[in-house]
N, C-alpha and C positions, 0 to 999 in steps of 0.2 A: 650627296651634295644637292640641295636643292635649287641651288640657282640654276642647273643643268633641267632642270625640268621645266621643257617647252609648253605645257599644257595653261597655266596662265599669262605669261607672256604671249604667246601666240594667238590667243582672243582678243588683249589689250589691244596689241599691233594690229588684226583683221579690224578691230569697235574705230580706229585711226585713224586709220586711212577710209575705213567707211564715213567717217566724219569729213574726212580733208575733203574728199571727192564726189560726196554728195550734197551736201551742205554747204559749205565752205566758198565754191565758186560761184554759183550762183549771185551770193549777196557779193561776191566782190565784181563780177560781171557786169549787175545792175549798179552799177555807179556808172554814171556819166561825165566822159570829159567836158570843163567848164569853156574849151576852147576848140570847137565839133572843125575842123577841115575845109574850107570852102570850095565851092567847084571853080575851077580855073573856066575863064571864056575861050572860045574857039581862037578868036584874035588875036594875034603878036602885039606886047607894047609897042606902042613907037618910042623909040630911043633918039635920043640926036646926040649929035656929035660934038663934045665937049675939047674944044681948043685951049689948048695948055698955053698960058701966056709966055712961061717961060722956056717954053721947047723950041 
């Protein structure tokens, strides 16, 4: 039965994953998020105190 025969299959699968994992990441790594994180200030907001009119 040929399908049982590992010998081309088993180079496709190694040629695949050498593609996913060499290849592959890189170009998706180098994208950059269009919205980068800002650094928070050392400083607390000040907040005040919101009086509920109807409480």
């Amino acid at each position: 039965m040929p399908q049982l025969n590992p010998a081309p299959w088993l180079l496709i699968l190694l040629f695949s994953w050498l593609i996913f994992l060499t290849i592959i990441p890189p170009k998706i790594l180098s994208h950059t998020s269009p919205n980068e994180p800002a650094h928070q200030s050392a400083e607390k907001p000040k907040t005040e105190v919101w009086t509920w009119p109807w409480y």
